[in-house]
C-alpha positions in Angstrom: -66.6 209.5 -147.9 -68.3 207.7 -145.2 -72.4 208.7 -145.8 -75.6 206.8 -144.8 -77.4 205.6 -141.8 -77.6 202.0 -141.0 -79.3 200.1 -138.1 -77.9 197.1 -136.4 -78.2 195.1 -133.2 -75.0 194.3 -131.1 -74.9 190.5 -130.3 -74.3 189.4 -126.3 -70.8 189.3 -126.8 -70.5 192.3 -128.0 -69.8 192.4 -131.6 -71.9 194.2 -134.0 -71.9 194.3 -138.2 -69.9 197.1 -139.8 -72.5 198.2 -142.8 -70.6 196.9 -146.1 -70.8 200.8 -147.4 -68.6 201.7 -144.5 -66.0 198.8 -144.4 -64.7 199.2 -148.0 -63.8 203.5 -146.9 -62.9 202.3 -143.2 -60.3 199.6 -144.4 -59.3 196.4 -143.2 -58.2 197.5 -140.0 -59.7 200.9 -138.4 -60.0 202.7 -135.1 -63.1 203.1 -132.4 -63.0 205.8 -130.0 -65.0 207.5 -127.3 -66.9 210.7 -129.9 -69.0 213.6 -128.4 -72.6 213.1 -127.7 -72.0 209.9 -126.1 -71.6 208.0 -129.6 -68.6 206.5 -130.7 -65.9 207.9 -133.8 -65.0 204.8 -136.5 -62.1 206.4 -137.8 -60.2 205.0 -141.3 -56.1 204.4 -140.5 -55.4 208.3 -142.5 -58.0 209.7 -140.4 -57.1 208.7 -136.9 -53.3 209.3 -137.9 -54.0 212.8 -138.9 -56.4 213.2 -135.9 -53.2 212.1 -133.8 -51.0 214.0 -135.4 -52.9 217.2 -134.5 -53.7 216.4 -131.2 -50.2 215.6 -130.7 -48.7 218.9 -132.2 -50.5 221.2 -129.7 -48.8 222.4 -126.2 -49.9 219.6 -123.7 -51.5 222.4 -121.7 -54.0 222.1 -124.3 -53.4 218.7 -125.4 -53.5 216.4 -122.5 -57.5 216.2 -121.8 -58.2 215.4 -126.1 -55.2 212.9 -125.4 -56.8 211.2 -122.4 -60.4 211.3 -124.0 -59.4 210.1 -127.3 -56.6 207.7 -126.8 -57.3 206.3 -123.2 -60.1 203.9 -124.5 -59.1 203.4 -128.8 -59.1 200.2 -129.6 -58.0 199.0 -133.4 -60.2 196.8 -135.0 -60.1 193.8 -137.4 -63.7 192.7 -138.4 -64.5 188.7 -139.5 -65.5 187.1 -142.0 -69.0 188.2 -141.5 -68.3 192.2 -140.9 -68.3 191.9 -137.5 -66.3 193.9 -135.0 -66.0 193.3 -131.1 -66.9 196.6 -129.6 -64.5 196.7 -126.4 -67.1 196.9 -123.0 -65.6 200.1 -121.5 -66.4 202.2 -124.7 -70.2 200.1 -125.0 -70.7 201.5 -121.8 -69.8 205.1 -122.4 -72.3 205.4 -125.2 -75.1 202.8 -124.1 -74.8 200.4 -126.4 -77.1 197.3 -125.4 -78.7 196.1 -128.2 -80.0 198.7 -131.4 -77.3 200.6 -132.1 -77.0 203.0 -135.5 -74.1 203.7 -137.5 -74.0 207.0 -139.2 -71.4 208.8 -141.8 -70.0 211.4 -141.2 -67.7 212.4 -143.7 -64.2 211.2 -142.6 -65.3 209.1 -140.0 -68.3 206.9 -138.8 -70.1 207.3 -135.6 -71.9 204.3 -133.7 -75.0 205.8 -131.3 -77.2 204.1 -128.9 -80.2 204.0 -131.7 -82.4 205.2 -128.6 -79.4 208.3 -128.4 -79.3 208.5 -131.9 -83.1 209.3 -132.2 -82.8 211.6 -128.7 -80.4 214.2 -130.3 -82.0 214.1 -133.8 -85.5 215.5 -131.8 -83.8 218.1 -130.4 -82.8 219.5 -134.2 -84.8 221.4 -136.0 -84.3 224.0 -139.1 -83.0 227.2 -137.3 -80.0 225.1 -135.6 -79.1 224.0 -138.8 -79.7 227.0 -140.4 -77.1 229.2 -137.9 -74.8 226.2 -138.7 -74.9 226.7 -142.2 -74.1 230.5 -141.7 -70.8 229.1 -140.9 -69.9 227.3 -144.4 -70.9 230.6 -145.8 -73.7 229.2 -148.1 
């Protein structure tokens, strides 16, 4: 289970340090595509196959805009020898990663924010959001 929050800088070319927590549950080889709230989803291989699977089983009436959104701009990656991971430019740009970026868990998958983003939507929580949430797992 992917859990934690980790902050990282991405380097002028791009590439930014998987946290060592994440890459052992995310595998040698993972997927990166656009998320909601402007972040991006780090998906491990069983994940994004079983995210495909059930994006593909649906009626492409309903289908087609999750397929363009989540599949248009994937890219699989491989990190290096030092954790790293080249973050393709068109899906930087969609969630305004420059330089601080965060990586969170979140359960099945990671996301990566905009640190500035990250700390943006994290204001605008507060205990009665959460709470009406919650009503939901029935807690």
């Amino acid at each position: 289970m992917l859990i934690g929050e980790f902050q990282h800088n991405i380097d002028a070319k791009g590439r930014v340090i998987v946290p060592a927590r994440f890459r052992e549950d995310l595998g040698e080889t993972f997927y990166v595509a656009k998320g909601l709230d402007r972040c991006l989803f780090v998906f491990p291989p069983a994940e994004w196959a079983r995210l495909q699977a059930r994006i593909c089983a649906m009626p492409i009436s309903k289908a087609r805009k999750l397929q363009r959104f989540f599949f248009s701009g994937a890219a699989e990656l491989v990190p290096d020898r030092q954790g790293r991971v080249l973050i393709p430019q068109p899906l930087r740009e969609y969630a305004g990663l420059v330089k601080d970026v965060t990586f969170i868990g979140a359960g099945g998958r990671a996301e990566l924010w905009s640190t500035e983003r990250w700390t943006a939507f994290n204001a605008d929580l507060n205990e009665e959001s959460i709470a009406e949430a919650m009503d939901e797992l029935e807690l």
